[in-house]
C-alpha positions in Angstrom: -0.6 38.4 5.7 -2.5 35.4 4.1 0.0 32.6 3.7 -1.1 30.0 1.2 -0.1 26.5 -0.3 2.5 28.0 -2.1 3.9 29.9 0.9 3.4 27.4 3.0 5.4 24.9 1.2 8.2 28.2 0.8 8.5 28.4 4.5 8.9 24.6 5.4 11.2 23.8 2.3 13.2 26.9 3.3 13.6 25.9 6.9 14.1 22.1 6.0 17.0 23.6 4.6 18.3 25.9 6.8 18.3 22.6 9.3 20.0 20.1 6.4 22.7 22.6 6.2 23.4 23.4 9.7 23.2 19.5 10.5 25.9 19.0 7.7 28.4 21.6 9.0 27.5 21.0 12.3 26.8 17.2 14.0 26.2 15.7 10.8 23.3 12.8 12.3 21.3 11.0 9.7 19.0 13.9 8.4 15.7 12.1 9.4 16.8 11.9 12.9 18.3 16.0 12.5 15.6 17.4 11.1 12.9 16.0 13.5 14.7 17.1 16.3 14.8 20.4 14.9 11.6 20.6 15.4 10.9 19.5 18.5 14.0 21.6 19.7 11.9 24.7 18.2 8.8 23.7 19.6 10.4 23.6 22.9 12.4 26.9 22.4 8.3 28.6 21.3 7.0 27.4 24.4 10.0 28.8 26.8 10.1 32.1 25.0 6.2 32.2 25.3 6.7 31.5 29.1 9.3 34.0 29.7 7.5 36.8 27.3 3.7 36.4 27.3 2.7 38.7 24.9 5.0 37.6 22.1 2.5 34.8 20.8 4.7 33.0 19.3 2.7 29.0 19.9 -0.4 30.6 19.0 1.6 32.0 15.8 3.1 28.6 14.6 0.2 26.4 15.9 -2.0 28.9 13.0 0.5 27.8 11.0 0.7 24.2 11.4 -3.1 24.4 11.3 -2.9 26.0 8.0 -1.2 22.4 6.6 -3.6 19.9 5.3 -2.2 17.1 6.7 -4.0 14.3 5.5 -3.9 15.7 1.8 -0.4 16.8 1.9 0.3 13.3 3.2 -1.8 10.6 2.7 -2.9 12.1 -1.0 0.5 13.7 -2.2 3.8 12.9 -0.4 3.0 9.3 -0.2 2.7 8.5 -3.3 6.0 10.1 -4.8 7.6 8.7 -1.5 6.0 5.0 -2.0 6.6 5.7 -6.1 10.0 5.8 -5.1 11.0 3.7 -3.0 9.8 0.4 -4.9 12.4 2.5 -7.3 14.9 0.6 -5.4 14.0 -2.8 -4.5 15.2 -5.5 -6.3 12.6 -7.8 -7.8 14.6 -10.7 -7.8 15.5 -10.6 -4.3 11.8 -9.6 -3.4 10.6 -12.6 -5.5 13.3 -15.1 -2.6 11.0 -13.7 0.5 8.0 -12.7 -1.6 6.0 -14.7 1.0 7.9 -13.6 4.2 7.4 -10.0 3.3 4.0 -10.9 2.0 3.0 -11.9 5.3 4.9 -9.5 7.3 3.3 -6.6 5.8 -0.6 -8.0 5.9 -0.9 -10.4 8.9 2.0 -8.4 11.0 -0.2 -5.3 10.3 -3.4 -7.0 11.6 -1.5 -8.5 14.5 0.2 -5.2 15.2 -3.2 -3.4 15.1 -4.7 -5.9 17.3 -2.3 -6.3 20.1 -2.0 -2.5 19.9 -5.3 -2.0 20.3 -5.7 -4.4 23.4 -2.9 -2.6 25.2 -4.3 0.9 24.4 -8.1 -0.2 25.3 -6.0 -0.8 28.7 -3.8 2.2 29.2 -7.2 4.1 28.7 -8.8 2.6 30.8 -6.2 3.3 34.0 -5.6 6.6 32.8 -9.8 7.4 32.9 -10.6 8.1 29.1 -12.8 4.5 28.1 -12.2 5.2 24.7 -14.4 2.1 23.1 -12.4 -0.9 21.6 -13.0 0.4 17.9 -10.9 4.0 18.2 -8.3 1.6 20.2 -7.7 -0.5 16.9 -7.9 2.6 14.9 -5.1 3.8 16.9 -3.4 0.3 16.3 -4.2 0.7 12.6 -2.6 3.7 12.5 0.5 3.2 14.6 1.8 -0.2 12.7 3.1 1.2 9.5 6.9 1.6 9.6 9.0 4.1 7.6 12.6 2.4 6.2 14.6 5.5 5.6 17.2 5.9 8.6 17.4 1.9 8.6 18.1 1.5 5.0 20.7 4.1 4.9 22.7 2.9 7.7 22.5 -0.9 6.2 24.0 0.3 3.4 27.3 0.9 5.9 27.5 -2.8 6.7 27.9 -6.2 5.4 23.9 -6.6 5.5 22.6 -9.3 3.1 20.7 -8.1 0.1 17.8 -10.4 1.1 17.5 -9.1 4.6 18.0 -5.0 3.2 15.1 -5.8 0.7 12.6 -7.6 3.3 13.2 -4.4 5.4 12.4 -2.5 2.6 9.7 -3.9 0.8 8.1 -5.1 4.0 8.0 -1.3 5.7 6.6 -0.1 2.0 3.9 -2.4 1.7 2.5 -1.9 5.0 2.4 1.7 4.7 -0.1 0.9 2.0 -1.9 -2.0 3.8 -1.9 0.4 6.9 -3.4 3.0 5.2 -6.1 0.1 3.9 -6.7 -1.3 7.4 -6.8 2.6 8.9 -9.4 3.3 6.1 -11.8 0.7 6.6 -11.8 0.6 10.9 -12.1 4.6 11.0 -15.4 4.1 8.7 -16.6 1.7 10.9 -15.8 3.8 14.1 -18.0 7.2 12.5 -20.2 4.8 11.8 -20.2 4.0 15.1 -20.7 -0.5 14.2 -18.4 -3.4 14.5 -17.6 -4.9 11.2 -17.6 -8.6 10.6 -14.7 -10.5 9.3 -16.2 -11.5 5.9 -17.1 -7.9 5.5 -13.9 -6.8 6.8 -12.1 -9.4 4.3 -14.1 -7.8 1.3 -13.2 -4.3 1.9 -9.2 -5.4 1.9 -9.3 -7.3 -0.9 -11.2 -4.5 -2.6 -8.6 -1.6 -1.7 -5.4 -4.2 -1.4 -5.9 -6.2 -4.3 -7.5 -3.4 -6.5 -5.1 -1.1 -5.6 -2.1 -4.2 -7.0 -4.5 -4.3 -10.1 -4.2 -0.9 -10.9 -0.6 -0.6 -10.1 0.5 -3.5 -12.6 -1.5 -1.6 -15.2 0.1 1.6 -14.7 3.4 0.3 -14.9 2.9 -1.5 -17.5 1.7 1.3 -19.6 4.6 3.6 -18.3 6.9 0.6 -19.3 5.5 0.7 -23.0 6.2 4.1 -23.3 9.3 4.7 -21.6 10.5 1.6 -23.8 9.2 3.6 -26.8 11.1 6.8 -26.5 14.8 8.2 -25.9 14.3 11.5 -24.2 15.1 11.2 -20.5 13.3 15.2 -19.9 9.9 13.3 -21.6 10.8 10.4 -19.7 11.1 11.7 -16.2 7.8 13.7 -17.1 5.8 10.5 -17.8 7.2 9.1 -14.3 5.7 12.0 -12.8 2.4 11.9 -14.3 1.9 7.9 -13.8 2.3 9.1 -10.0 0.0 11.8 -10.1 -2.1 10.5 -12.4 -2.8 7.5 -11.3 -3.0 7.7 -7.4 -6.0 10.3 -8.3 -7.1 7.5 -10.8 -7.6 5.1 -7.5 -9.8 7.4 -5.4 -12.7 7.5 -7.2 -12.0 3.5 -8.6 -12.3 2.8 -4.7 -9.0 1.1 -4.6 -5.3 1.8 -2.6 -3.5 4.5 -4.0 -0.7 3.5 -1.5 -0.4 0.0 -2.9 -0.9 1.2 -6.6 2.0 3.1 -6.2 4.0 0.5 -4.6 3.8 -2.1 -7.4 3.7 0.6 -9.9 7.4 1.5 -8.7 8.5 -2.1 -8.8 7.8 -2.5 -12.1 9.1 0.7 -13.4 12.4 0.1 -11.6 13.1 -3.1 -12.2 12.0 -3.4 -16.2 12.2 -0.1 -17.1 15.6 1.0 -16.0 17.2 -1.9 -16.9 15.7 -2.5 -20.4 13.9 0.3 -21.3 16.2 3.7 -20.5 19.8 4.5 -22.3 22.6 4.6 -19.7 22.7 8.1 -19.7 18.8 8.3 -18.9 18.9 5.5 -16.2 21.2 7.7 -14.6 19.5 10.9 -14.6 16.3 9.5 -13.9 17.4 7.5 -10.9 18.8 11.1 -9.6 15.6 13.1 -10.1 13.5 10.4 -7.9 16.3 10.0 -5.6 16.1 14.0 -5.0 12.3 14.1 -5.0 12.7 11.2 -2.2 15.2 13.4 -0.1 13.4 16.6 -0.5 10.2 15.2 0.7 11.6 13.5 3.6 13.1 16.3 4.6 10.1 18.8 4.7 8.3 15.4 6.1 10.5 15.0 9.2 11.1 18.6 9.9 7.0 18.5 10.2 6.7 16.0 12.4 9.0 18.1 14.7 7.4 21.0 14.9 3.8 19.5 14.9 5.1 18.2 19.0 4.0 22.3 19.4 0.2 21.5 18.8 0.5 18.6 21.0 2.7 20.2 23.7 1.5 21.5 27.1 -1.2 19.1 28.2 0.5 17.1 30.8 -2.5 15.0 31.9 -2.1 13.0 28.7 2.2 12.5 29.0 1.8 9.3 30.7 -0.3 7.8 28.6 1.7 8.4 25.4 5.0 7.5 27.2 3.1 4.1 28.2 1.8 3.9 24.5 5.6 3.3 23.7 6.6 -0.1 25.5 3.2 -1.6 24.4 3.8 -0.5 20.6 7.2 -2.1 20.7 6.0 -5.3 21.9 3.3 -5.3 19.2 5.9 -5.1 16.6 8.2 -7.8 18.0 5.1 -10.0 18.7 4.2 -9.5 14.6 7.2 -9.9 13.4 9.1 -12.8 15.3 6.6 -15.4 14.3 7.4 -15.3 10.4 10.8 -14.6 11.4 10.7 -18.1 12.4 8.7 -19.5 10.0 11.0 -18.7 7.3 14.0 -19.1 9.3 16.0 -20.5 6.6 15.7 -17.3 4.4 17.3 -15.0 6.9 19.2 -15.5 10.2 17.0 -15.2 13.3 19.6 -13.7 15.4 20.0 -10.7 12.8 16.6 -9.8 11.3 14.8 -9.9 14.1 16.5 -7.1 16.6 16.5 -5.1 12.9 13.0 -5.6 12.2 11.6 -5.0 15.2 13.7 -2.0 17.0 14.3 -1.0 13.4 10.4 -0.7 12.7 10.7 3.0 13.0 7.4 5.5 12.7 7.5 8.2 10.5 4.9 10.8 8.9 2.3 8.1 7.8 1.3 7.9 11.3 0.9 11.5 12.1 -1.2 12.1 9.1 -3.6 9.6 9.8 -3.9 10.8 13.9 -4.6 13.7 12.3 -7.0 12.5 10.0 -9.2 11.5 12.5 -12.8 13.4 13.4 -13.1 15.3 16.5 -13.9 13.0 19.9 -13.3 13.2 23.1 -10.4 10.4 22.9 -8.6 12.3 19.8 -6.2 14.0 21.8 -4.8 11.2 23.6 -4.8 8.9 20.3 -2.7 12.2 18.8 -0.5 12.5 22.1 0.3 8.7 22.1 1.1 9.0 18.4 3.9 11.7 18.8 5.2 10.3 21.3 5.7 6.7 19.9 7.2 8.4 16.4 9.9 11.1 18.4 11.2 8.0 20.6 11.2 6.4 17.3 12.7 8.4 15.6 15.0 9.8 17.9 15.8 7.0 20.2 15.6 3.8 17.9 16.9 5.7 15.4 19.6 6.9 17.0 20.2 3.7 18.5 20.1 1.6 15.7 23.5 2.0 14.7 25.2 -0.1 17.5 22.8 -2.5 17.3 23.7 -3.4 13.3 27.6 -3.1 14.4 26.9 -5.7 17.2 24.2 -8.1 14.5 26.5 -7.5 10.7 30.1 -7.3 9.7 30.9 -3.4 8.3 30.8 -3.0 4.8 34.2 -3.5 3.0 35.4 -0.1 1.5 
């Protein structure tokens, strides 16, 4: 049986699902953290029946099927931009305009920090372990590691006494360096197939190029989806032109040369904070806010439950388990190393002693990083880069996210009821 797109996306939305709904009746853990280890529970599960009954196939028959997923397109060229889209949905330009500097530089110089000190430790974990990958696939894999996904965090904020500003740096800090991360990864994997260092003033170019194009383009889009949301009082035609600015215009910024990512980003910003509260009846707001807020929950959820269940493909090659479990301390001290310094720079915006244990074991890894491991050409370092990347997004995921929780009750009051 030939499974295609459509199929595809039929089994994975079917079993995100069938986990959802089992996690609600069941344990009920924050749906990132339940569907993600439903996958790696059933990776585990393939590989012990495959043990105990050789001939049933069964990795061979769901690493076919993972390989059948288009990763970097499903990804980096369609999920991310509906989940980027809407997310800036949510944050609150006013609050983003208080720390517009501290999140600035969070998500562009913490990203280039991150990368680099990632990259150092890396270059030195392969060299114990045997591999010599050379120094420009080690800051690829930093590249590619850095971006943080917000989800699990944001939702369990919501259950405490949080303040607004430090909930919207977490936020719009984890969104805009999933775009600047994809902008950094971009330009240091061309580099690497081209097999050259690049200089900084060439380096500086290409950001600004795909950053600051990519902002360009996004205050363009949402200001014509502004104009004609504001012109109209149909929320089905409404919802519709939503769609089609995100679809629309992140294949707009390809062939411009510019960030989809960070297109996206700014184009949500603008539609949520204009054109909900000027531009959309009460009745439309509200329905609109719903459809974006389901098209953000479905997503994550066949997102998460992939990242599960892509542990299978990765699974069984024990020489490279210590490296990715060494991968994780040095990833975490890149991410307290690139966020603290800010932190303390702007002190006087947000309390020390809260937003940094929040930011930094809060800094979880989600899908962004998969995709772009898997993005990357065939080498003889790939398979270490992909182990190390798995294993820093399931402790992630799973242990900081599961985690988290006690550390907000120790840092914030609960929420009042």
């Amino acid at each position: 049986m030939h499974i295609g797109p459509f199929e595809t996306a039929a089994i994975v939305v079917v079993a995100a699902a069938l986990a959802a709904y089992l996690n609600h009746i069941t344990f009920r853990l924050p749906q990132t953290i339940a569907l993600t280890l439903t996958g790696a529970l059933a990776s585990a599960v393939v590989l012990a029946v495959d043990a105990v009954l050789p001939g049933a196939h069964l990795r061979q028959a769901i690493v076919g099927f993972m390989d059948n997923i288009d990763f970097k397109t499903a990804l980096l060229n369609v999920l991310l931009s509906f989940l980027l889209f809407a997310g800036a949905l949510q944050i609150d330009l006013h609050h983003l305009n208080r720390g517009k500097w501290l999140i600035a530089v969070l998500s562009t110089l913490g990203v280039v920090v991150s990368t680099l000190v990632v990259a150092g430790g890396f270059k030195l974990l392969t060299l114990l372990f045997g591999i010599e990958a050379p120094f420009i696939w080690c800051l690829v894999f930093g590249a590619l590691i850095s971006p943080t996904d917000p989800v699990a965090v944001i939702a369990l904020l919501d259950k405490f006494a949080a303040p607004k500003l430090l909930k919207t740096t977490i936020a719009a800090e984890s969104l805009f360096n999933d775009g600047i991360g994809v902008v950094v990864f971009t330009i240091l994997l061309g580099a690497a197939v081209d097999g050259r260092m690049i200089g900084l003033g060439e380096g500086a170019m290409l950001f600004a190029q795909e950053a600051l194009g990519g902002a360009a383009l996004g205050l363009v889009l949402g200001g014509v989806g502004y104009w004609m949301l504001r012109s109209i009082e149909e929320y089905a035609t409404e919802i519709l032109i939503s769609v089609a600015l995100v679809m629309g215009g992140y294949s707009l910024a390809v062939p411009l040369g510019v960030s989809g990512p960070v297109a996206m980003a700014v184009a949500g910003l603008i539609i949520g904070n204009f054109a909900l509260s000027s531009a959309m009846s009460e009745h439309t707001r509200d329905t609109f806010e719903r459809f974006w807020e389901l098209i953000d929950h479905i997503l994550n959820a066949a997102l998460f439950l992939l990242i599960g269940l892509q542990g299978l493909t990765l699974l069984g090659k024990p020489a490279l388990l210590l490296l990715a479990i060494a991968t994780i301390p040095v990833v975490l001290t890149a991410r307290a190393v690139s966020v603290a310094p800010p932190l303390l720079a702007w002190r006087g915006l947000l309390r020390f002693s809260q937003a940094f244990p929040l930011l930094t074991w809060g800094g979880l890894r989600g899908g962004i990083c998969i995709a772009m491991a898997l993005a990357l050409p065939a080498t003889p370092f790939r398979e270490a880069v992909l182990a190390a990347t798995y294993a820093v997004v399931m402790f992630s995921v799973l242990v900081q996210g599961l985690t988290i929780g006690p550390l907000a009750r120790r840092s914030l009051p609960p929420a009042e009821a």
